[in-house]
N, C-alpha and C positions, 0 to 999 in steps of 0.2 A: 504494500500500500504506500500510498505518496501522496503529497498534497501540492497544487500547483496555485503559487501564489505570486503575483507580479512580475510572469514568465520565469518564475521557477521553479523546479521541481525539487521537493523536501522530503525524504528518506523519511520513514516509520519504519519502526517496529509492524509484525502481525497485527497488533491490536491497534493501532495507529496514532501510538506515542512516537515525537519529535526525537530521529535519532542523535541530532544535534541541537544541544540547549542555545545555543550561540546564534540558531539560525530563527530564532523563533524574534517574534514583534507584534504589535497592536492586529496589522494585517493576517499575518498569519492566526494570532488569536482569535480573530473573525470568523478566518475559513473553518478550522477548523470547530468553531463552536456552532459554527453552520451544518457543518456535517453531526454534532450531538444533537442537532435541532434546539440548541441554544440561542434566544435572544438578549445580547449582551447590555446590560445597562449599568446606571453607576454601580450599583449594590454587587453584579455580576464581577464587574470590574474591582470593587475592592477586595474580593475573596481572591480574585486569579495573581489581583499584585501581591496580597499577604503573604500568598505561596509561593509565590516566585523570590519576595523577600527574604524570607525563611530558607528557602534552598539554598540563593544566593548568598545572603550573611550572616548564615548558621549552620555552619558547618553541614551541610544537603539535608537539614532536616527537613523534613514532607508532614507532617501535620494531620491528625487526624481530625473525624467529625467535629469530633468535642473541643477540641481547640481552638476549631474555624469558630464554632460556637463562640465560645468565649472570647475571641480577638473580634467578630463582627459585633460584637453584643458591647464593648468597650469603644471600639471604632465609632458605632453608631447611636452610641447611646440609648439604648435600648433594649428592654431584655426580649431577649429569643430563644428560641429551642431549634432544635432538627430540623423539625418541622419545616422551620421558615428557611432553614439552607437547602433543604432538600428540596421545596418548592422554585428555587432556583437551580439547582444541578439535581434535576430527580436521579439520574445513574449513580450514586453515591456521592458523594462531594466531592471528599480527599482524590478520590479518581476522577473523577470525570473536571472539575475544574483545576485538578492537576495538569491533564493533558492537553486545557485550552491552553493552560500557560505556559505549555514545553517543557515541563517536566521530565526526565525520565520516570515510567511505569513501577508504580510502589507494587511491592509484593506480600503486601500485608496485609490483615480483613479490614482492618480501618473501622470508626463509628462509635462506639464507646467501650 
């Protein structure tokens, strides 16, 4: 699988995780949350930068449900559950908005 994004063509994994984190950007997070049948908005966007945060300047931590919970819920001033991330990334969070952001593919159950 590949994703073709401003005439070019981006390597995945089977599952169609970004085989280079480097090559990922706003566009590319587009295409590819187009193919989860994601519509990206702010809220969408601050879960996909957290996690790319956290990869980037934490030593590749990847972040589970609960954590997304608790930094969206601080972020946004607001208390929230699952529920309401999951309503945003229904394919699991930590996975499925991992992989808008270019993440490599977590191999863990993820959630609580």
């Amino acid at each position: 699988m590949s994703y073709e994004v401003n005439g070019n063509t981006l390597e995945t994994n089977p599952n169609g995780y970004l085989e280079n984190i480097d090559e990922w950007s706003e566009d590319v997070a587009n295409v590819i949350a187009e193919e989860e049948g994601v519509t990206m908005s702010d809220k969408h966007w601050d879960v996909v930068n957290f996690l790319r945060d956290e990869y980037v300047n934490n030593s590749s931590n990847q972040p589970n449900d609960r954590n997304i919970v608790k930094a969206m819920a601080k972020k946004w001033d607001e208390k929230i559950n699952s529920k309401d991330i999951y309503t945003l990334f229904p394919k699991q969070p930590s996975k499925q908005a991992g992989k808008i952001a270019g993440l490599p593919e977590s191999r863990r159950k993820g959630g609580y």
